[in-house]
C-alpha positions as CSV (number, residue, x, y, z in Angstrom):
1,X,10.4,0.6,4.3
2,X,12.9,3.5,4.0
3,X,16.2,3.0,5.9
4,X,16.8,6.2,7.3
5,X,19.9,7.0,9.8
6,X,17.7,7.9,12.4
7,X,15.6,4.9,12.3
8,X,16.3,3.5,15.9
9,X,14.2,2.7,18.7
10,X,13.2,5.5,21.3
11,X,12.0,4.3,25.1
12,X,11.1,7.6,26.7
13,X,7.9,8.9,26.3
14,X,7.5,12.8,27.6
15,X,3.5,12.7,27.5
16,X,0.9,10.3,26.8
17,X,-3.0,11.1,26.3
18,X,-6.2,9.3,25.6
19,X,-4.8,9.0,21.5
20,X,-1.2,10.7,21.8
21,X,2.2,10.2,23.2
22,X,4.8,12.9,22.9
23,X,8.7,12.1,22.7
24,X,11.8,13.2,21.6
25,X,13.2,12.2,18.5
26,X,15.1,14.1,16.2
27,X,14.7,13.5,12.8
28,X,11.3,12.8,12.5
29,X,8.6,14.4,10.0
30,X,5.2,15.0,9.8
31,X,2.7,12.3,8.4
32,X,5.3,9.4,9.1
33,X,4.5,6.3,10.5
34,X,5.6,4.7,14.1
35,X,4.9,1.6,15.7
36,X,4.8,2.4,19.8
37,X,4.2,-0.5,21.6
38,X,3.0,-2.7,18.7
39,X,0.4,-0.3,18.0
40,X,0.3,1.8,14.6
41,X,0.8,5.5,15.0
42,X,1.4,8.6,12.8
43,X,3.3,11.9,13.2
44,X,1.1,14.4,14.0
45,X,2.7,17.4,15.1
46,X,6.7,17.9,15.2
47,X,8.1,21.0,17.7
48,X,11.8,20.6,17.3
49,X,12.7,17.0,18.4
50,X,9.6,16.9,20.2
51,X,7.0,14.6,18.0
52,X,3.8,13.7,18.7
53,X,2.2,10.5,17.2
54,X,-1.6,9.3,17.3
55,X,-1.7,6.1,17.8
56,X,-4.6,4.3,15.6
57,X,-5.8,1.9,18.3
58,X,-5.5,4.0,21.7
59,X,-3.0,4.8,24.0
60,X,-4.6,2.6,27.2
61,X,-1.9,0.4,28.4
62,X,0.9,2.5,27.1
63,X,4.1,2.4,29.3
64,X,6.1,5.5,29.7
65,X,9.0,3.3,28.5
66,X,7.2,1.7,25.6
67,X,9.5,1.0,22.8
68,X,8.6,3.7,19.7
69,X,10.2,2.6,15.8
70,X,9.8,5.0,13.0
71,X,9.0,3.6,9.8
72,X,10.4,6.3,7.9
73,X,7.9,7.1,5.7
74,X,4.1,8.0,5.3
75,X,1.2,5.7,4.5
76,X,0.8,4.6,1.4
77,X,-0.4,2.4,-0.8
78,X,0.1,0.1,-3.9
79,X,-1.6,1.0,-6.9
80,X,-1.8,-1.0,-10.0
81,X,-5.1,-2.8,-12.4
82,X,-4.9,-5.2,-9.6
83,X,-6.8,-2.8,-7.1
84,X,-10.0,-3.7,-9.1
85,X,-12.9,-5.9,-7.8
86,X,-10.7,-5.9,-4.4
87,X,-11.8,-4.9,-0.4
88,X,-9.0,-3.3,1.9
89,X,-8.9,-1.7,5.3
90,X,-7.7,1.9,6.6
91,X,-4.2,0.7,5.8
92,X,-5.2,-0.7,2.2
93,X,-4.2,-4.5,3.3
94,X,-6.7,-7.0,1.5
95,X,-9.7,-7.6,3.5
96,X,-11.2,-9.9,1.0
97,X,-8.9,-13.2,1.9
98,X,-7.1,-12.6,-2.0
99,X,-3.5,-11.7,-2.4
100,X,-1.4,-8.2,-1.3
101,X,-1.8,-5.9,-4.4
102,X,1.6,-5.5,-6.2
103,X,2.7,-2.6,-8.3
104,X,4.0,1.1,-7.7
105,X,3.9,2.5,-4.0
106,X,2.4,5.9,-3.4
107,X,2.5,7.9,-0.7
108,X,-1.4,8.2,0.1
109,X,-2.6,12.5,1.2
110,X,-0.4,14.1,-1.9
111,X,-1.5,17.7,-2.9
112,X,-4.4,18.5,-5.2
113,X,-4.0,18.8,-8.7
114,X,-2.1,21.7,-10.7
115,X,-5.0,24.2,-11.3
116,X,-3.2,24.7,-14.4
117,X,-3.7,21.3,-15.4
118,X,-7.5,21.1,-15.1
119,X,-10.0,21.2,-17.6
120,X,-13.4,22.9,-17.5
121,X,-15.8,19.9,-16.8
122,X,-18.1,18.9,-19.5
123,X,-19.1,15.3,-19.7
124,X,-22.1,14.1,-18.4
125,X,-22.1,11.2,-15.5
126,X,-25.8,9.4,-16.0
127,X,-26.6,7.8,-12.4
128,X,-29.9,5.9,-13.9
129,X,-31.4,7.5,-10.9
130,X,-33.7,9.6,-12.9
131,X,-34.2,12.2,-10.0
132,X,-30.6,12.9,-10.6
133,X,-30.5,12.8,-14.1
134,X,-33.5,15.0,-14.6
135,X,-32.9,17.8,-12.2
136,X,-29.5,17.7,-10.9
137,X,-27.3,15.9,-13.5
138,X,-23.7,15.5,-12.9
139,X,-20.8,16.7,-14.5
140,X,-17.4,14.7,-14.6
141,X,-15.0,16.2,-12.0
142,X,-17.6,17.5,-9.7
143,X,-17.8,17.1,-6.3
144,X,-21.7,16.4,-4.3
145,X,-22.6,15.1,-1.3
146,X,-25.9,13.7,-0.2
147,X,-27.5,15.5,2.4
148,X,-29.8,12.4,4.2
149,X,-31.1,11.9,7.8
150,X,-29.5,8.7,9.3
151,X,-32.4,6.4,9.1
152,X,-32.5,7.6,5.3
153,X,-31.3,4.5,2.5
154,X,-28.4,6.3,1.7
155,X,-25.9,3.2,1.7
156,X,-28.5,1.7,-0.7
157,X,-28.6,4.6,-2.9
158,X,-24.9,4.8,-3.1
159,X,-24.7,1.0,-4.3
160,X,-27.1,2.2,-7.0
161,X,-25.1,5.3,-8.2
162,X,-22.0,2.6,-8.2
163,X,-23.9,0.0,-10.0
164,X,-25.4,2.5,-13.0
165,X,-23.0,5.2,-13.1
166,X,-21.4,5.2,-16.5
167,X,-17.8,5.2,-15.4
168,X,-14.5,3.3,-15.7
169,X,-13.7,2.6,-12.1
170,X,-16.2,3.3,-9.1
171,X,-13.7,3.5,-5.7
172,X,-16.0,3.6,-2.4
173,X,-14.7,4.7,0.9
174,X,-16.6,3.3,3.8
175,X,-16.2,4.9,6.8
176,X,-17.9,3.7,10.1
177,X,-20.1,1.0,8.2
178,X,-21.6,-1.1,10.1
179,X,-21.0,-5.0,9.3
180,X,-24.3,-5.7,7.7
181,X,-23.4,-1.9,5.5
182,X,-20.2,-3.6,4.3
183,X,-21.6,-7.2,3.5
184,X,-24.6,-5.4,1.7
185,X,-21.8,-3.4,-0.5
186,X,-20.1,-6.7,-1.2
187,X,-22.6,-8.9,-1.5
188,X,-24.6,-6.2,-4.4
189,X,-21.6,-5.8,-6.0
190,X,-20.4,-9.3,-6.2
191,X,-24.1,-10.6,-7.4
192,X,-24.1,-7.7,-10.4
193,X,-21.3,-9.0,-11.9
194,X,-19.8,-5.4,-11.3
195,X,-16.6,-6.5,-9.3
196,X,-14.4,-5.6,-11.6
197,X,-14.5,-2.1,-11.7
198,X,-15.5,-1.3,-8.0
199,X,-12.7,-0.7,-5.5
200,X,-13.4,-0.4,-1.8
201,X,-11.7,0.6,1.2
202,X,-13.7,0.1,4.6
203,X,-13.7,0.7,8.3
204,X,-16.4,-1.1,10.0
205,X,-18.5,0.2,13.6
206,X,-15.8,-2.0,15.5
207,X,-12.7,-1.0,14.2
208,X,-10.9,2.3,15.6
209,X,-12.9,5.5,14.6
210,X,-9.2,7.0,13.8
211,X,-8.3,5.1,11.3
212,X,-11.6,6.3,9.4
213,X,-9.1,9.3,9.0
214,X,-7.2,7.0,6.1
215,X,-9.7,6.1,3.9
216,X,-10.7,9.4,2.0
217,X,-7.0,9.4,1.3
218,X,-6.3,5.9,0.4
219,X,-9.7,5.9,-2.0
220,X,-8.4,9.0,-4.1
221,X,-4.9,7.8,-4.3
222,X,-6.0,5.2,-6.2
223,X,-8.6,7.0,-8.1
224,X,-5.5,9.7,-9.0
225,X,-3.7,6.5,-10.1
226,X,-6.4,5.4,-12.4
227,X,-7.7,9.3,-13.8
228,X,-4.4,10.5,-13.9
229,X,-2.2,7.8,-15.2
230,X,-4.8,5.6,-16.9
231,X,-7.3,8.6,-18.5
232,X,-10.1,6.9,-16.7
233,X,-13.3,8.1,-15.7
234,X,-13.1,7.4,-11.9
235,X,-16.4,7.8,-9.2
236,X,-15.4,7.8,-5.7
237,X,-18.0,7.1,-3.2
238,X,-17.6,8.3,0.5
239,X,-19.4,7.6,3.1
240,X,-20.1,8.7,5.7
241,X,-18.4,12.1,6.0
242,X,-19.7,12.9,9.2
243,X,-18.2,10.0,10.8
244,X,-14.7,11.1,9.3
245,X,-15.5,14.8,10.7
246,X,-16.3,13.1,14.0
247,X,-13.1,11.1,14.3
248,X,-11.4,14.4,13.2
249,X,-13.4,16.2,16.5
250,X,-11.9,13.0,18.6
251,X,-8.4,13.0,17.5
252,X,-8.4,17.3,18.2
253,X,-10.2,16.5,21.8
254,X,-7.3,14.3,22.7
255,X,-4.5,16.3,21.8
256,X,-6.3,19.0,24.0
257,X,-7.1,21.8,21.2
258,X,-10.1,24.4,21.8
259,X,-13.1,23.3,19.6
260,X,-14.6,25.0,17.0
261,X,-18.5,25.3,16.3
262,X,-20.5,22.0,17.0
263,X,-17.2,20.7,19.4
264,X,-15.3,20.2,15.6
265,X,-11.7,20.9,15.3
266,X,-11.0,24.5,13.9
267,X,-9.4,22.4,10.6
268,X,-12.6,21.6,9.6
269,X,-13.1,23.5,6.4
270,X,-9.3,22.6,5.5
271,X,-9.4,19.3,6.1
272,X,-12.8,18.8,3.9
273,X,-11.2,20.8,1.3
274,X,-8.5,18.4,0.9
275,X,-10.6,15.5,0.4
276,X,-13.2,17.0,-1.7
277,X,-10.6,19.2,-4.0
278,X,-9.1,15.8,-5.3
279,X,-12.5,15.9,-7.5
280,X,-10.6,17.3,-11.5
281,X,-11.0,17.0,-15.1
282,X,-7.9,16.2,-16.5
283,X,-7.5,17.5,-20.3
284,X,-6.3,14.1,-22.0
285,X,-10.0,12.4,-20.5
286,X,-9.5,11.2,-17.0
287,X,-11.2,12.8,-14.3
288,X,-12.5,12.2,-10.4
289,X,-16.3,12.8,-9.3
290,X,-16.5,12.6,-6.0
291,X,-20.4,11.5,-4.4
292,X,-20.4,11.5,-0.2
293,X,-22.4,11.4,2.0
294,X,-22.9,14.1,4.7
295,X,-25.5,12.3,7.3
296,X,-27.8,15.2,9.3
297,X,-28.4,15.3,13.0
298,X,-32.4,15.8,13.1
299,X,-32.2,17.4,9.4
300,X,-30.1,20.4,10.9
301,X,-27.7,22.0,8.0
302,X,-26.5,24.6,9.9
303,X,-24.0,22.1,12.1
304,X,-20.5,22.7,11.3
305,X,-20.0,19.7,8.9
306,X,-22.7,20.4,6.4
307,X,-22.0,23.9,6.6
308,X,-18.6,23.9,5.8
309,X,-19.1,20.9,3.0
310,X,-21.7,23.1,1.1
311,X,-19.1,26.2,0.9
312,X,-17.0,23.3,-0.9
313,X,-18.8,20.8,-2.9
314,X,-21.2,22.2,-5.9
315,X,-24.2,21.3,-4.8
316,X,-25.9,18.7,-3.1
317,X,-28.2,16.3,-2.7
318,X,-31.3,15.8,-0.4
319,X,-32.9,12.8,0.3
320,X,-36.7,13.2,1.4
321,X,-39.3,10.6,2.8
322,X,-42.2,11.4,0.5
323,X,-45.5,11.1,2.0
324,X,-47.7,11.0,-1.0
325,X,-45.8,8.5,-3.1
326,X,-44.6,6.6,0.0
327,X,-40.6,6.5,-1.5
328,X,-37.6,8.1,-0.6
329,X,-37.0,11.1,-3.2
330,X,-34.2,13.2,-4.7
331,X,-36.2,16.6,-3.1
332,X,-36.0,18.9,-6.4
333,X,-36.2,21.9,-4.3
334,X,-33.5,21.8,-1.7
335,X,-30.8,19.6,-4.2
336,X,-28.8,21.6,-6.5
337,X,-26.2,20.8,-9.1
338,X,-24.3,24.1,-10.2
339,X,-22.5,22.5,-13.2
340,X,-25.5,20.8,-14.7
341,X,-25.7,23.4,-17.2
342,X,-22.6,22.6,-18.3
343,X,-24.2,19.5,-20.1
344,X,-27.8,19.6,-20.0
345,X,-28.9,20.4,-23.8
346,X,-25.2,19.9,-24.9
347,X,-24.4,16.1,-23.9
348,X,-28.2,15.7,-23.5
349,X,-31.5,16.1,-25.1
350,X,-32.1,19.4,-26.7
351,X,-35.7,19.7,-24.6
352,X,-33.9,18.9,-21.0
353,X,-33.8,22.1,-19.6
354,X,-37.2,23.0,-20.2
355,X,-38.6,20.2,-19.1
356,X,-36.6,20.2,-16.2
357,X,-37.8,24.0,-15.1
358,X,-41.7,22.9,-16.0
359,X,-41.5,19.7,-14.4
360,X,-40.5,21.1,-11.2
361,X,-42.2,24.2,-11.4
362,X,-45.8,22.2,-11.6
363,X,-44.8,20.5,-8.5
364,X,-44.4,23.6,-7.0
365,X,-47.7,24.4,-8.0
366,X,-48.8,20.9,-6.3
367,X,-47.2,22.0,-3.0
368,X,-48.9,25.3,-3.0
369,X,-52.4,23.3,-3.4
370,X,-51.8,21.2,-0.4
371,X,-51.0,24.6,1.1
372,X,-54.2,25.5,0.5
373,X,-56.0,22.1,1.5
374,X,-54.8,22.2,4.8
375,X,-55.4,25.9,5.1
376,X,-59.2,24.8,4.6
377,X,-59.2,26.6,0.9
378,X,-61.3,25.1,-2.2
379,X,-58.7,24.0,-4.4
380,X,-59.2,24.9,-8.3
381,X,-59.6,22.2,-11.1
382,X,-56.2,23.0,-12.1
383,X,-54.7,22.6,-8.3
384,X,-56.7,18.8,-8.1
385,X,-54.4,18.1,-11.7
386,X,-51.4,19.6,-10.0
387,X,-51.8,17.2,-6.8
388,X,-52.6,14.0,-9.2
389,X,-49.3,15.0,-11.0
390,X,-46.9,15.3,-8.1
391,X,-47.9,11.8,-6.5
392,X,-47.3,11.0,-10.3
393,X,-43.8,12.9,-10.8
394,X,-42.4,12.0,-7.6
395,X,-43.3,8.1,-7.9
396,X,-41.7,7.6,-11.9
397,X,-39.4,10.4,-11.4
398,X,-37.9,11.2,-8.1
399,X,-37.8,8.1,-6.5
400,X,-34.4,6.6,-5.9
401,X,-35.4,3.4,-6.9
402,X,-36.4,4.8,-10.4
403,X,-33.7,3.1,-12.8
404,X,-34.1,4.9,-16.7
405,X,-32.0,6.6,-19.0
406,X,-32.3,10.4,-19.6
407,X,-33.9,10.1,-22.8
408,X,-36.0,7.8,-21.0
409,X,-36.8,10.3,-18.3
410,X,-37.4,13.1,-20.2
411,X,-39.8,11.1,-22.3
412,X,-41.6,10.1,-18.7
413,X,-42.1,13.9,-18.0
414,X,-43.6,14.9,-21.8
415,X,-45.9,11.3,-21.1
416,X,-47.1,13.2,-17.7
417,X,-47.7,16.8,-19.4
418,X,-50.1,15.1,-21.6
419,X,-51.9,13.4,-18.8
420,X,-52.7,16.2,-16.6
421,X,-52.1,19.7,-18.3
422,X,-52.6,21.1,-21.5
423,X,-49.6,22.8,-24.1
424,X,-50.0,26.1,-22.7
425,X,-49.9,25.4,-18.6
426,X,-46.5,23.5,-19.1
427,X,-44.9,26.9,-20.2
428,X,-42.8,25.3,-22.6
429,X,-41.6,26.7,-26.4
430,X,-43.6,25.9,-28.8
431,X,-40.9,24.2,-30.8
432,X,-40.5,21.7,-28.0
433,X,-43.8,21.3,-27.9
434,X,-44.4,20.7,-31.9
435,X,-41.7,18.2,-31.6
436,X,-42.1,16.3,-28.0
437,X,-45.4,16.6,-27.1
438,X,-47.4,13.2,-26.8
439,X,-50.4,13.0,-28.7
């Protein structure tokens, strides 16, 4: 720890609330670490020497003469190649029973990347979840969430991204997990043999919902470490961001500021922004895509967190129960990728685009048929084709648990053209056709 002149031990507390206590204490700056009666705290607010710290744990039990050290620095963390295959908490300390990381300390929360130093993001990030691939293919240096109800898979879905993503170094941040969440991360990524790459910092159901506030930032300091210094290709994986955002609403309650839409702090969009702005292309190779996920209260977008998150993040990603096929799909209507045609057709298969637009516009076609079966309409030859198609697509296609390549995918779609619609209703060029067609 820094040894700074001012580094002596206060005993006078001025205020204390449910997760503050006030003093004065000259010298002190924002983001710095305290201990107050044994109990981690942070520097959240200086007014001349009046400081106020959140303390991590609570403030019940607090005397108004509790001792109060300053650290004299921020949080931060160690980053070197021995991060890899390793679990940590909030405060990256090893959670797996192995050895404290050495190598370079970093002050975890830094600024965003130069704009200047970014590069326009062009290569391709195949997931190997073909509803992904197909229809909402991701770009290096983007930033998505996944948009899922609560009772939706999306822990399991995020293992799969981490286990198939074609990347260097996949760093998850788990906020709020409950214990079976984080042995089901471990215990999937110990039993692929994938431990090498994956990094992950967690806060469990049972640990204080404030220090969920830590782990975005201690999850891209490393990945900066690794894209930046290294010229990896780093995923990080965060989940869940609403749980962050409601930590964020707890910490605001408690210091007594008015609330924003939904109870939320008036921060939110700021505070979002930071995290999901760490996402870059770097020129010499290295880059950060960030995947979280946003969980919905009763499928509502419009509350605050979502809202804000899809002014930031380009695109998103909807999990949907699918009654026909049964499965849990990537819905190609309501997910979007806006960089995906950054690399579809140039880092993949000349034909992906157009198959893309027909496959999805067919289903579209199926949805309008049931529209008309439960309307009490006849329903054409070609709508009966449309409806055998989409139980079809969304089963070999959308379903998360579908694990092919893109050339593989696209080669599934042409294989269900051929089964259920002729050249012509497909609306694709001819020249695609002549080549890609199944006979």
């Amino acid at each position: 720890m820094a040894n700074r002149a001012y580094q002596k031990v206060f005993t006078r507390l001025e205020a204390i609330t449910k997760a503050t206590v006030t003093l004065k204490a000259p010298g002190a700056s924002n983001d710095e670490l305290a201990v107050v009666d044994g109990r981690l705290a942070q520097v959240v607010k200086t007014k001349g020497d009046l400081v106020t710290l959140q303390v991590f744990s609570g403030t019940e039990g607090i005397p108004t003469d509790a001792a109060v050290c300053f650290l004299g620095e921020p949080p931060t963390i160690h980053v070197s190649d021995q991060l890899a295959g390793r679990f940590f908490d909030a405060y990256g300390h090893p959670i797996d029973g192995g050895p404290e990381v050495e190598g370079e300390v970093r002050q975890i929360g830094g600024p965003s990347v130069n704009p200047y130093k970014r590069k326009q993001p062009s290569e391709i990030i195949p997931t190997g979840i073909a509803g992904i691939d197909l229809n909402n293919t991701l770009v290096s240096g983007q930033k998505i969430p996944f948009f899922a109800d609560a009772d939706q898979p999306y822990n399991n879905v995020m293992a799969q991204v981490a286990l198939r993503a074609d990347v260097d170094k996949i760093i998850l941040g788990g906020m709020g997990l409950s214990n079976d969440d984080y042995l089901y991360f471990k215990h999937e990524f110990e039993s692929a043999g994938a431990l090498d790459k994956i990094i992950s910092f967690v806060n469990t159901t049972e640990q204080p919902p404030v220090e969920r506030l830590l782990i975005p930032d201690m999850a891209l300091t490393a990945a900066e470490y690794f894209a930046a210094d290294k010229n990896e290709k780093v995923l990080v994986l965060l989940t869940d961001m609403t749980l962050y955002a409601d930590a964020l609403s707890i910490v605001s309650n408690r210091m007594d500021q008015i609330p924003s839409k939904d109870s939320m702090p008036g921060s939110l969009y700021s505070d979002l922004a930071k995290i999901y702005e760490k996402a870059v292309q770097l020129p010499d190779g290295g880059s950060i895509t960030i995947i979280a996920v946003t969980t919905l209260n009763d499928g509502d977008i419009t509350h605050a967190i979502p809202d804000n998150t899809g002014y930031i993040t380009e695109g998103q990603l909807y999990l949907k129960n699918d009654p026909d096929s049964g499965k849990v799909i990537i819905d190609p209507f309501r997910s979007l990728s806006r960089l995906k045609q950054l690399v579809q057709g140039k880092k993949t298969r000349e034909d992906h685009s157009q198959v893309m637009n027909a496959s999805v516009r067919l289903y579209s076609d199926a949805q309008n048929a049931k529209t008309k079966l439960e309307n009490g309409f006849d329903l054409s030859e070609y709508d009966l084709r449309c409806l055998d198609y989409a139980k079809d697509y969304a089963t070999r296609l959308l379903a998360i648990d579908v694990n092919i390549t893109i050339d593989e995918t696209l080669d599934t779609a042409w294989e269900l053209f051929g089964k259920y619609f002729t050249p012509a209703e497909t609306g694709i060029k001819q020249v695609f056709i002549d080549k890609y067609w199944k006979k």
